[in-house]
SEKE-398805 format. One line per 5 residues: number of its first residue (from 1); their letters; for each residue x, y, z of N, C-alpha, C. Coordinates in Angstrom, 1 decimal, padded with zeros to 4 digits, m for minus. Layout:
<sites>
NUM = A = X/Y/Z/X/Y/Z/X/Y/Z ~ ...
</sites>
This chain:
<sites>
1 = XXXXX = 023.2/m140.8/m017.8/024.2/m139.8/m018.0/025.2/m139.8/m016.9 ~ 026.4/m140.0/m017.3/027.6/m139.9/m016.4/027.8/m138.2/m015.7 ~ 027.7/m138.7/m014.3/028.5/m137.5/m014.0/029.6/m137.5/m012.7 ~ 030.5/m136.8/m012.5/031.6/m136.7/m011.9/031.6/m135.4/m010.8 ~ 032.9/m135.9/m009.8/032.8/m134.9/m008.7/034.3/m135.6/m008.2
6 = XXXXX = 035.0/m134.2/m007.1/036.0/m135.3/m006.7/035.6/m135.7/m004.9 ~ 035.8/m136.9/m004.7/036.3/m137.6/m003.3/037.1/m137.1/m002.8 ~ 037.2/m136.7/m001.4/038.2/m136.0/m000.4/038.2/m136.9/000.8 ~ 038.7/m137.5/001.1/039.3/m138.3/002.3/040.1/m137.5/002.8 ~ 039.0/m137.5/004.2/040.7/m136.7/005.5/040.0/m137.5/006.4
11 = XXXXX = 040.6/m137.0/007.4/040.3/m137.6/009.2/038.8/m137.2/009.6 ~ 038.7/m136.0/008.8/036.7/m136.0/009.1/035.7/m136.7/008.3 ~ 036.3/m137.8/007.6/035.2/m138.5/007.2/035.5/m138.2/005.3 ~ 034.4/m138.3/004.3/034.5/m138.8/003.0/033.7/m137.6/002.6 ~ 034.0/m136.8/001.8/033.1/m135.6/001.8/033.2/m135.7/m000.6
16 = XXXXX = 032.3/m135.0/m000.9/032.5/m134.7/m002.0/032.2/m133.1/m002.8 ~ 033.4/m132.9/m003.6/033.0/m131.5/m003.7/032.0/m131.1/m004.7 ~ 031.5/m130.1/m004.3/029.9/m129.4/m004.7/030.6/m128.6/m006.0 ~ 029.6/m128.7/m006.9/029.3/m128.6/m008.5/029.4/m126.8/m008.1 ~ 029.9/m125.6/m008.5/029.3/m124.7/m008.0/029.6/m123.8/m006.5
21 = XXXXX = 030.4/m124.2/m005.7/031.0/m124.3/m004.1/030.3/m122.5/m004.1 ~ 031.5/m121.7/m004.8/031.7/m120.3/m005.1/030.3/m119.7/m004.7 ~ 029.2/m120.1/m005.1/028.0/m119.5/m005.7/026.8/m120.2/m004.4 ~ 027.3/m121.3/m004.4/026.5/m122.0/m002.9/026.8/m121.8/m001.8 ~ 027.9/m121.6/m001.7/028.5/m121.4/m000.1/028.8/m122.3/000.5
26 = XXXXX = 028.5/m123.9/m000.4/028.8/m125.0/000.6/030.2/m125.5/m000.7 ~ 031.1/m126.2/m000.1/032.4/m126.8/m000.4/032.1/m128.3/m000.8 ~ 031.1/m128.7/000.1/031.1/m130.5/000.1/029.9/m130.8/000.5 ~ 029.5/m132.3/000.3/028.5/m132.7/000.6/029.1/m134.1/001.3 ~ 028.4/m135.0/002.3/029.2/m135.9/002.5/028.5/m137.5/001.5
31 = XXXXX = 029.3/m138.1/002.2/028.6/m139.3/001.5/027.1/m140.1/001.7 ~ 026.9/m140.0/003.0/025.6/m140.0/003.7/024.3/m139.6/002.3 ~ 024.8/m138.2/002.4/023.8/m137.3/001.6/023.6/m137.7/000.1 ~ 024.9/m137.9/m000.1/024.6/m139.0/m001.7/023.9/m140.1/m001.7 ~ 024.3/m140.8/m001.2/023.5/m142.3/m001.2/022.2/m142.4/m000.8
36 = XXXXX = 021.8/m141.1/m000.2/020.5/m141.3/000.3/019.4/m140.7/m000.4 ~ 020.0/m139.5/m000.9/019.0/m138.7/m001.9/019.8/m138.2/m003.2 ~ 019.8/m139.3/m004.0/020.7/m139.6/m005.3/020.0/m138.0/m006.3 ~ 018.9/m138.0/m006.2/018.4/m137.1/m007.2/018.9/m135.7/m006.7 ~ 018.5/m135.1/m005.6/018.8/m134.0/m005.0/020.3/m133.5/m005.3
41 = XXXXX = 021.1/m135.2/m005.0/022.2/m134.5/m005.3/023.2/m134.3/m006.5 ~ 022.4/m134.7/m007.2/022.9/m134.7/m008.9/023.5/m133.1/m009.4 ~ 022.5/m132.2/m008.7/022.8/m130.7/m009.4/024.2/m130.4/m008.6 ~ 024.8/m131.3/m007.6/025.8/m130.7/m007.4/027.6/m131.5/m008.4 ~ 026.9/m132.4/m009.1/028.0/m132.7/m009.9/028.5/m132.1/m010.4
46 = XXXXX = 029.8/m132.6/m011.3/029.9/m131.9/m012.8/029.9/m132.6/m013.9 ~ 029.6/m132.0/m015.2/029.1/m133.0/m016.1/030.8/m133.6/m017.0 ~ 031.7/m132.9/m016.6/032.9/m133.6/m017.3/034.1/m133.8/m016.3 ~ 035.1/m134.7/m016.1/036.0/m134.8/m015.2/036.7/m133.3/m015.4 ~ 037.1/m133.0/m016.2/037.9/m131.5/m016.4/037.2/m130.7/m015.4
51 = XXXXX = 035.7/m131.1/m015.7/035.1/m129.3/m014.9/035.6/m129.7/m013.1 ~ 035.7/m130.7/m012.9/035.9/m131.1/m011.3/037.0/m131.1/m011.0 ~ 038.2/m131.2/m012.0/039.3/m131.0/m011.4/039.8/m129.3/m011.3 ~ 039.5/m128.4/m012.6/039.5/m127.6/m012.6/038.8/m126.8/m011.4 ~ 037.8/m126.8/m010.8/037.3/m126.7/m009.5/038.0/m126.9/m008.4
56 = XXXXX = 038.2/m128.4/m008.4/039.4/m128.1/m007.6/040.6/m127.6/m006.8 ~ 041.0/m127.4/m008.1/042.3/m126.6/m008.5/042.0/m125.1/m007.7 ~ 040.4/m124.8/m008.4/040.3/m123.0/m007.6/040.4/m123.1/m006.5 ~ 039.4/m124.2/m005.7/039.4/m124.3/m004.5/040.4/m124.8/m003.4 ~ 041.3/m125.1/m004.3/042.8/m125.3/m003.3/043.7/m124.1/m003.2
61 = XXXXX = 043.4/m123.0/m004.0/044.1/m121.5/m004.2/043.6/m121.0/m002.8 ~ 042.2/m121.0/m002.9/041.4/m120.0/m001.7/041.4/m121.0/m000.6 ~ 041.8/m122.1/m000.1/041.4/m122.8/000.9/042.1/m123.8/001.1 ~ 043.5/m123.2/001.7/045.0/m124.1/001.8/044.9/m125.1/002.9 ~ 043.8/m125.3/004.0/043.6/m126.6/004.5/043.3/m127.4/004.0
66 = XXXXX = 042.2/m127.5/003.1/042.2/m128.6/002.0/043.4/m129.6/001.3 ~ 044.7/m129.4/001.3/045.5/m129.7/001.0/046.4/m130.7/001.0 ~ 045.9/m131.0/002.6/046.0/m132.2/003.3/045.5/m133.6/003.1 ~ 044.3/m133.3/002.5/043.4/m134.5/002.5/044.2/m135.2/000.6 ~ 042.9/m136.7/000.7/043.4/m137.3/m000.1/042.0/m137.0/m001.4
71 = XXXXX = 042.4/m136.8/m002.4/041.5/m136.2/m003.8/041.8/m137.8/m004.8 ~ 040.0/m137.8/m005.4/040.1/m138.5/m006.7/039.0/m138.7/m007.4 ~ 038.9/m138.5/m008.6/038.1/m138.2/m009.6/036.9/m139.6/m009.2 ~ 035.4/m139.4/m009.3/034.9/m140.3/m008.8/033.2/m140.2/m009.7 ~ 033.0/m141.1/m010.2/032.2/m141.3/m011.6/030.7/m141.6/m011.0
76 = XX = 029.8/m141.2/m011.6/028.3/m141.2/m010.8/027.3/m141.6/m012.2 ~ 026.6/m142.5/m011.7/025.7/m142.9/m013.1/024.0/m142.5/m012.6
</sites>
């Protein structure tokens, strides 16, 4: 099953945003943490690109340093 999240490139490295931020308290996970424990980090996807951009979207309302960096829809099997 496909699932999706977006990529954030800035100057601190390659972060990806969490399925959920609002309700976890965390924003991102980095890349490290993906590649190494693929299962763990599945619950933080989302299961359609809409729901990750949409997310986004909130998360750029409440957290205008974000802004800066570089965003892109990014596919997980």
């Amino acid at each position: 099953m496909k699932k999706y999240t977006i990529k954030s490139t800035s100057e601190e490295g390659i972060y990806y945003l969490v399925n959920g931020w609002n309700k976890c308290k965390t924003f991102w996970f980095n890349e490290k943490s993906v590649l190494e424990d693929k299962e763990n980090a599945k619950r933080f996807f989302f299961n359609k690109p809409s729901q990750a951009k949409a997310s986004l979207t909130k998360l750029l309302k409440v957290m205008d340093d974000y802004k800066r960096d570089s965003f892109e829809l990014v596919e997980f099997e």
